[in-house]
C-alpha positions in Angstrom: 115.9 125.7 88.7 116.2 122.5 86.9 118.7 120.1 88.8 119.4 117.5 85.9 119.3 114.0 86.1 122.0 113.8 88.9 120.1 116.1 90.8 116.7 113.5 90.6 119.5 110.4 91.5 120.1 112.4 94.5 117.3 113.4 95.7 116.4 109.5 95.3 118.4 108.2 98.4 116.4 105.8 100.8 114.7 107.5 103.5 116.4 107.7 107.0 113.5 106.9 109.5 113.2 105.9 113.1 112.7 102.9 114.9 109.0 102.8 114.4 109.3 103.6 110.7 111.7 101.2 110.3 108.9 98.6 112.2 106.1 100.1 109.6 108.4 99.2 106.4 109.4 95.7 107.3 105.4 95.1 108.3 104.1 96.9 104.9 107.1 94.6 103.2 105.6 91.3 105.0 101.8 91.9 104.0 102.6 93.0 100.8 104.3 89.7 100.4 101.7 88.1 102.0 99.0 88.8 99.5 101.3 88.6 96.5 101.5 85.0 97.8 97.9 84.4 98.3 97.3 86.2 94.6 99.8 83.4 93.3 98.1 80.2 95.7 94.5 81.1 94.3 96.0 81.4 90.7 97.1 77.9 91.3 93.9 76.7 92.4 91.9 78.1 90.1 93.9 76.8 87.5 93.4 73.5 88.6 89.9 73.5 88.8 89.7 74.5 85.2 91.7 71.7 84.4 89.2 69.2 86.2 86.5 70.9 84.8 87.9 70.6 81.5 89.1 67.0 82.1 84.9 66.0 83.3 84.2 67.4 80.3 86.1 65.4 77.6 85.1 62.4 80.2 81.7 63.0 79.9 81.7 63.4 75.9 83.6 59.8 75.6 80.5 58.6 77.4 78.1 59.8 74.9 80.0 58.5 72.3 81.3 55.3 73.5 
């Protein structure tokens, strides 16, 4: 039987869980954030290092031609 759209709304309510489920989200939510966090950090430092790279290389091309 189709249900129509209301039908999928309500049959997407949040889950009602116990204690320990409730314990398993909030950890899943922390290392989720945690690596998002660390994928961001790394993007930063890589980023930077291809600037410096970059930045020896124009250095060392003024050298020759200075």
């Amino acid at each position: 039987m189709d249900v129509g759209w209301l039908g999928l709304v309500l049959q997407c309510r949040p889950l009602v869980t116990d204690a320990l489920g409730q314990l398993l989200i909030e950890y899943a939510k922390q290392v989720y954030n945690s690596q998002l966090q660390h994928l961001k950090d790394n993007e930063e430092d890589c980023k930077a290092g291809v600037k410096q790279f970059y930045l020896n290389q124009v250095g060392e091309v003024e050298l020759l031609y200075s």
